[in-house]
C-alpha positions in Angstrom: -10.1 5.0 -19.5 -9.8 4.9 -15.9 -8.8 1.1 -16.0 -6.4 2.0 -18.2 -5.3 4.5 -15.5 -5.3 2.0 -12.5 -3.3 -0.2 -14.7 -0.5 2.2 -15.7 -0.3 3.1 -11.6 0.0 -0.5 -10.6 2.3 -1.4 -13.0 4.4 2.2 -12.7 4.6 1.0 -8.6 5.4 -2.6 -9.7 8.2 -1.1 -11.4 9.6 0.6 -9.0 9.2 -2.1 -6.4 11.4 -4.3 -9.0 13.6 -1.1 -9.3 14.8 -1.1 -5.3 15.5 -5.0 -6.0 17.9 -4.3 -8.2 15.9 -5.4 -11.5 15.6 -3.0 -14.8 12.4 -3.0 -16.2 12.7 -2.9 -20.2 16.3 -4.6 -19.8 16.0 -8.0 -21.9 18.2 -9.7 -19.7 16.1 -8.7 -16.8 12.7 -8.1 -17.1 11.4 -7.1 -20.6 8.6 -5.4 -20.7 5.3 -4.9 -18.1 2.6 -2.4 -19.3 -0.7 -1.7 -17.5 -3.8 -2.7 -19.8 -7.6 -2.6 -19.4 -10.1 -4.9 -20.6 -13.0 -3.0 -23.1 -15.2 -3.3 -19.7 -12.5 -1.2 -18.3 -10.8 -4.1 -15.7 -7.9 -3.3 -15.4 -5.2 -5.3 -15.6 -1.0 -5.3 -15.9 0.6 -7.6 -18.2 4.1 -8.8 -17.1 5.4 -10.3 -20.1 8.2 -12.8 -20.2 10.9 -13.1 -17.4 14.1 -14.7 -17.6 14.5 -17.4 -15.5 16.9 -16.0 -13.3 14.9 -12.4 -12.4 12.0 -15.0 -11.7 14.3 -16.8 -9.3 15.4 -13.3 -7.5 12.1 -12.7 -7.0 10.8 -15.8 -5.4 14.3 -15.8 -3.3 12.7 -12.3 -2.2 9.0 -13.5 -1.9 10.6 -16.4 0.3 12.5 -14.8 2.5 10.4 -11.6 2.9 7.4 -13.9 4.2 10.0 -16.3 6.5 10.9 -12.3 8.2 6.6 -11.7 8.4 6.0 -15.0 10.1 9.4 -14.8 12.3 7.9 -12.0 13.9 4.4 -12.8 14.4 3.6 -13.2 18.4 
């Protein structure tokens, strides 16, 4: 049960991380479904479903250009 906890947590914060970018978890078009799970030796885990290609695309624009800023600023 408390996997099953940890998941729901990581996948509520995923969602809201995906929520300031703009992207509607449960949307179809956007991102359909992601749902915190845990294995029966209680790993959990989150399962992210299927994305449209162009919410996959956001992200890794994002990914991209969030790690070009982290390494822009190291001394």
């Amino acid at each position: 049960m408390e996997g099953k906890k940890k998941a729901d947590d990581v996948a509520f914060m995923l969602g809201q991380v995906l929520k300031t970018m703009g992207i509607k978890v449960g949307d179809p078009d956007s991102w359909p479904q992601l749902t915190g799970r845990a294995s029966l030796s209680g790993e959990p885990s989150v399962f992210l479903g299927s994305v449209p290609l162009p919410t996959a695309k956001k992200i890794a624009n994002t990914l991209v250009y969030a790690e070009s800023v982290r390494r822009s600023q190291e001394p």
